[in-house]
N, C-alpha and C positions, 0 to 999 in steps of 0.2 A: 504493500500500500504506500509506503513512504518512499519509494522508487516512483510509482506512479505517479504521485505529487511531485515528485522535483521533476517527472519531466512534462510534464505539463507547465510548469512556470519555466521551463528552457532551461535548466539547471544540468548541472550533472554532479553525482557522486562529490567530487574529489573537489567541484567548487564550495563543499557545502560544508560551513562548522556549524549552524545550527539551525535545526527551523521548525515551528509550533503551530501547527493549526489552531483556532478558537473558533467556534463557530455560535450565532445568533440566532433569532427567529428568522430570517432573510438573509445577510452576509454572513461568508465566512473570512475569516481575516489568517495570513498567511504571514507570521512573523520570520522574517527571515537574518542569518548573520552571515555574511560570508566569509572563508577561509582569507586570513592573510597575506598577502601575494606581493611580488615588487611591483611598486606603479612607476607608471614616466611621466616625468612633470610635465606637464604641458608649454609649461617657456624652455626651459633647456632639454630639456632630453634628455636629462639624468635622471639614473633610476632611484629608488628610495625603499623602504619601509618603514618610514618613522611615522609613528600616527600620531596627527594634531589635537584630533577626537574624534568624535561622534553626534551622528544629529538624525533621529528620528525620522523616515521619508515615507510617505502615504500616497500609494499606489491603487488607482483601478485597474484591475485585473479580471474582465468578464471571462471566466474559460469554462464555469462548470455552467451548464443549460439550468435555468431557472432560478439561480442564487448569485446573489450579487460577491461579487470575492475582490479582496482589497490584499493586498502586500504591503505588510508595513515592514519597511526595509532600515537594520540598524544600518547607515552608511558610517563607512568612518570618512577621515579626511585629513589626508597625508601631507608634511611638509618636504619639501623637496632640501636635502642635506646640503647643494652646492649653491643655490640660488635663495632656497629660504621660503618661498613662494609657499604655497597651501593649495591643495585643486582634492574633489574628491577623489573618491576610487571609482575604477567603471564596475558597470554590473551586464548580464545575458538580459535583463527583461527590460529596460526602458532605455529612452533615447535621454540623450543630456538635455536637463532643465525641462523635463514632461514630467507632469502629475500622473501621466497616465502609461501602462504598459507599454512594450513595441506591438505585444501581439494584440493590445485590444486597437491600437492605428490599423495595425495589416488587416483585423475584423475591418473595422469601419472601410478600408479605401476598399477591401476587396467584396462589401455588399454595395458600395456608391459605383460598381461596375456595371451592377444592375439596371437600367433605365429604371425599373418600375419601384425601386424602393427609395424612398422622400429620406430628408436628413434629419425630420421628426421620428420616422420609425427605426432609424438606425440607434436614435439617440435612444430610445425606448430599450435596443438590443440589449447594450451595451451600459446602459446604465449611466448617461452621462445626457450633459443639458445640451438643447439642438444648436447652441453660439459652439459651444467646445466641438461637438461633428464639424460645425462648418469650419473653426477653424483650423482642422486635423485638414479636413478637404482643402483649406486653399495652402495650406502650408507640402504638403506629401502628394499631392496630384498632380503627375508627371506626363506632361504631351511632349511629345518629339516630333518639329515641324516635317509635314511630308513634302515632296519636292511638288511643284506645280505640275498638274496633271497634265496629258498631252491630250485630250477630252475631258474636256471641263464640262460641269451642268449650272447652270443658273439657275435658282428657284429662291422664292420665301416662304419665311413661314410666319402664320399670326402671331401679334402679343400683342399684353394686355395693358402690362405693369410697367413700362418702362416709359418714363418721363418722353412726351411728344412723339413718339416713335409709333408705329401700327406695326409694320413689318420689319422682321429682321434679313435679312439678304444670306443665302445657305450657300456653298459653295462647295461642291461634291469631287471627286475623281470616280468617273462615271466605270474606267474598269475595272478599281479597287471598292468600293462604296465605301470610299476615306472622305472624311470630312475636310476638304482644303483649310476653309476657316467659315467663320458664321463672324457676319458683320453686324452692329446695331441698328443701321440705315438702311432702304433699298433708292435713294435718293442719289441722283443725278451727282450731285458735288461732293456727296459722301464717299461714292463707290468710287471717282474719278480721283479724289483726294488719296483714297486706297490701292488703286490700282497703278499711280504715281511713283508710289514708296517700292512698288515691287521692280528691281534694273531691266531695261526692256530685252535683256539677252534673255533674261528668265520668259518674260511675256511670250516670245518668240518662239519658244518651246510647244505652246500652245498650238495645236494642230485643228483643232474642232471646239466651239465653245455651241452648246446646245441649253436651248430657252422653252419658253414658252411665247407666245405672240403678244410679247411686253414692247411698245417703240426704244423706251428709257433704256434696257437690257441690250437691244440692236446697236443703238447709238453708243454704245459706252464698250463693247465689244469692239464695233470699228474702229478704234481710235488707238485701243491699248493691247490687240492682239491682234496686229497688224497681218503674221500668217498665217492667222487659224480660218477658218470655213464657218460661218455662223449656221446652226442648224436650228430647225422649228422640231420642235417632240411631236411623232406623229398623232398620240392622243390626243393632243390640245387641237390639231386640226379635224379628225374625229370628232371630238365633243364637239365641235362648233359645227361642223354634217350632221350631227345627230338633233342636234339643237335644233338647226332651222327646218328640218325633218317634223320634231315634234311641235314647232308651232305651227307648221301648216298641218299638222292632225286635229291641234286641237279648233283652231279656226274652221275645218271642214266640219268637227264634229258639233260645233258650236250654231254651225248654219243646218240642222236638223233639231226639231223637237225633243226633249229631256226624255220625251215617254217613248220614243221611236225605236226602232229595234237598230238602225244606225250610230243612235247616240249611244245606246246602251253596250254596244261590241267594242265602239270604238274607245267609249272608256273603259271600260273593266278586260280589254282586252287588248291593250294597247300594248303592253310588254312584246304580242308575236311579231307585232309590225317595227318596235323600234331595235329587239336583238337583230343583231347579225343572223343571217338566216344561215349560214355556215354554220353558228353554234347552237341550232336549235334541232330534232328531228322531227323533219318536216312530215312525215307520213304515219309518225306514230299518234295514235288518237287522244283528243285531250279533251276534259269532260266541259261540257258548257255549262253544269247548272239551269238554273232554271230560266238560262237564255236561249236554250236550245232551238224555241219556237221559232226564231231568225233564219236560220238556215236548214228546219225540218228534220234537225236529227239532234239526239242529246250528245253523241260521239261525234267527232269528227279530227280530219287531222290540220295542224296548222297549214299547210298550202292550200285548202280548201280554205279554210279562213282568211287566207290573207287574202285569196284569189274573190273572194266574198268582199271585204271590206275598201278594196282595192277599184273595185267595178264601180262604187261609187260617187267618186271625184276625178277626175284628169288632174289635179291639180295632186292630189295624196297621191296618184298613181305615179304623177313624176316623180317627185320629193322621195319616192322609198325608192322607187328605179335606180336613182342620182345616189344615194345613200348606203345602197347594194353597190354597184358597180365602182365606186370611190375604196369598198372596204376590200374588195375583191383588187384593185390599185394596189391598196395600203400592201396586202398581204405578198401579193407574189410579182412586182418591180424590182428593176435592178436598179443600181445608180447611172448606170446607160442608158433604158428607157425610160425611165421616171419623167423626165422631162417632158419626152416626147404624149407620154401617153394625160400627163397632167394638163399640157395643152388641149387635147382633144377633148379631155372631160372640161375644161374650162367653156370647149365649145359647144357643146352639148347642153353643157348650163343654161347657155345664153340663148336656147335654141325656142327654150322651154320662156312663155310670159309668167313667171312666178315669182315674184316680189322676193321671196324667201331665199330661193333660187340663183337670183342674182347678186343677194348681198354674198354669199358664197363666192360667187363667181368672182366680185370682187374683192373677198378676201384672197384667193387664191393667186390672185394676180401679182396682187400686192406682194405676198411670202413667194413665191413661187421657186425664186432663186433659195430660200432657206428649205424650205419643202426638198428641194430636189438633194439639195445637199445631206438632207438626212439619213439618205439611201444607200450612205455611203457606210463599207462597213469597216473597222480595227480589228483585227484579230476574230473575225469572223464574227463581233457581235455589231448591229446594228448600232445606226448613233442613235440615245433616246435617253432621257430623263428619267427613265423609270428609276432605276439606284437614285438619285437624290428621291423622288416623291415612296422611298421606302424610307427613307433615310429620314425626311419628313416627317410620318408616320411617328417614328421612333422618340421623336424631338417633341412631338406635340405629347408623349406619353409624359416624358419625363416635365414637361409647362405642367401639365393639367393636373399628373399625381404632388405636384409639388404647391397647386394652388398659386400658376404664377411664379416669377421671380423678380423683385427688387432690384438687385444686385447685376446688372448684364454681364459682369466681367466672370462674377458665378457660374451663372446661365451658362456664358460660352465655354469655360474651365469641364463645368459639368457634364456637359455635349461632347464636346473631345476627347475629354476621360473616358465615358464610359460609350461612347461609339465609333471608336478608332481602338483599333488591331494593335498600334504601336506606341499607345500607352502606358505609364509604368507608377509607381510608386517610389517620388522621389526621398530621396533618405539623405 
């Protein structure tokens, strides 16, 4: 048992002349003396063992699950024979001048790895107030810059808490899903102000910088990564097909009576018309409830459906046409033909009088050169945002569990820490 104990407190044998359990309703306390040993002064580097005295040191030590454990450590405190000086002695469990263990730090920075655990609930772990976690965190949390990515992603993410700020600016390595940096601004004079500080041989490095259809992101891209390829995330052109898709459904369905068997497919069964028909199975039967009376059967399969819902507008029947055939684009272009074939649905768009239809058309004009550019592949993976909007994801877990943060310089420490690969525990 007393083997046990000492090596749970990182001890061993031959460091130990004496040590006393006590235990309470709740803590147990760990009185420890250590064997006498030569120490080196810390001004000359002469060695010594003369002892000056002793002074009493109170230690958190969480290591047994459910009981709070304290080390109260006799230190002595040696004077050095050639210099005169005074410095303690070391010890295996705590850092110099910490109230607190090294192993209850390693606890804390290696749960703050976690996205999902707050510095409230750590402080809960380990028995200590949530100022003492955070200051363990900003003091031991160790990021090691990564080199700038040769595909960059641009995105933000919401906040709440930080003085005039809405967005913070996320900056990804789209083939690593390594955090570059996370800025406090997504503003024009911010990002340029930042973009500035980095030597432009680094910038240059830069092969591909990938967005969403932000102007400010384009503009600020062209300037400071002069030989990268700006690309458009094919999702966000997507959502924006799908988008003017569903508001010419709901417009059609809107121009039919609420009690019509028209109104009633097209809303409650809107989902067959706006997936991708690629990821639906179009022949397998799907039960209509007690909508059935529309189409004379209770079963039926979605191509029947759509081929139903479909017959009643020219205007829905293009919009899903345009919608289909853009996704079927999306999926199987090279960066060779992407061009060519984006032009032709450009003209197709315009072929069609649909209001909806055309603001497309002139979205696509407009990105066309970032569009086509997306097509392009690295290593065999397409260019695309998707690693930053995981990475996103990840970042809005640790805002939301933590209620917000005050502190942005926190925020970003705590980002990096615990969603980058080559972060460490600094000592």
């Amino acid at each position: 048992m007393r083997d046990t104990i000492i090596k749970l407190f990182n001890l061993e044998p031959s460091d130990l002349e004496d040590i006393e359990m006590v235990s309470t309703d709740h803590t147990v306390y760990a009185i420890i003396t250590l064997r006498v040993r030569r120490q080196q002064c810390p001004e000359c580097g002469c060695s010594t063992k003369r002892i000056h005295g002793y002074r009493e040191r109170t230690l958190t030590h969480a290591v047994l699950n459910d009981v709070y454990t304290t080390i109260v450590f006799n230190q002595r405190r040696y004077r050095c024979v050639n210099c005169s000086k005074t410095f303690p002695e070391t010890n295996p469990f705590a850092f110099p001048n910490r109230r607190v263990s090294s192993y209850v730090i390693l606890r804390v920075m290696k749960m703050l790895r976690n996205p999902r655990m707050t510095f409230s609930q750590v402080a809960d772990e380990v028995n200590l107030s949530v100022s003492s976690v955070c200051r363990i965190f900003d003091k031991y949390a160790g990021v090691t810059p990564i080199s700038i990515p040769v595909c960059l992603c641009i995105d933000e993410v919401y906040t709440i808490k930080y003085k005039q700020k809405i967005y913070a600016c996320v900056l990804v390595d789209m083939q690593t899903s390594q955090v570059y940096d996370l800025l406090p601004s997504r503003k024009k004079a911010d990002l340029s102000d930042y973009l500035s500080r980095i030597s432009r041989e680094e910038r240059c490095k830069v092969k591909y910088v990938c967005m969403d259809m932000y102007q400010l992101y384009k503009d600020v891209a062209e300037v400071y990564f002069p030989k990268a390829k700006i690309c458009i995330d094919s999702f966000h052109v997507i959502q924006q097909i799908n988008k003017a898709f569903t508001d010419v459904r709901v417009r059609v369905m809107k121009s039919f009576e609420k009690t019509s068997e028209e109104y009633q497919l097209l809303k409650r069964f809107n989902w067959v018309l706006v997936k991708d028909s690629s990821r639906i199975s179009l022949f397998e039967p799907i039960d209509l409830h007690k909508y059935y009376y529309c189409v004379d059967s209770q079963y039926v399969t979605p191509r029947v459906l759509i081929d139903k819902m479909l017959s009643w507008n020219f205007d829905l029947n293009a919009a899903y046409s345009m919608k289909e055939e853009y996704a079927y684009i999306n999926r199987t272009s090279t960066s060779e033909n992407a061009e060519k074939r984006i032009e032709n649905f450009i003209g197709e768009l315009l072929i069609y009088d649909v209001r909806e239809l055309r603001k497309i058309a002139g979205m696509l004009r407009h990105w066309k050169t970032e569009i086509v550019n997306s097509f392009d592949r690295v290593n065999g993976q397409r260019i695309s945002n998707g690693p930053i909007e995981s990475v996103n994801a990840r970042i809005d877990v640790i805002k939301l569990n933590g209620n917000g943060y005050r502190n942005f310089e926190r925020f970003k420490l705590r980002v990096l820490y615990s969603l980058n690969e080559n972060s460490s525990i600094r000592i």
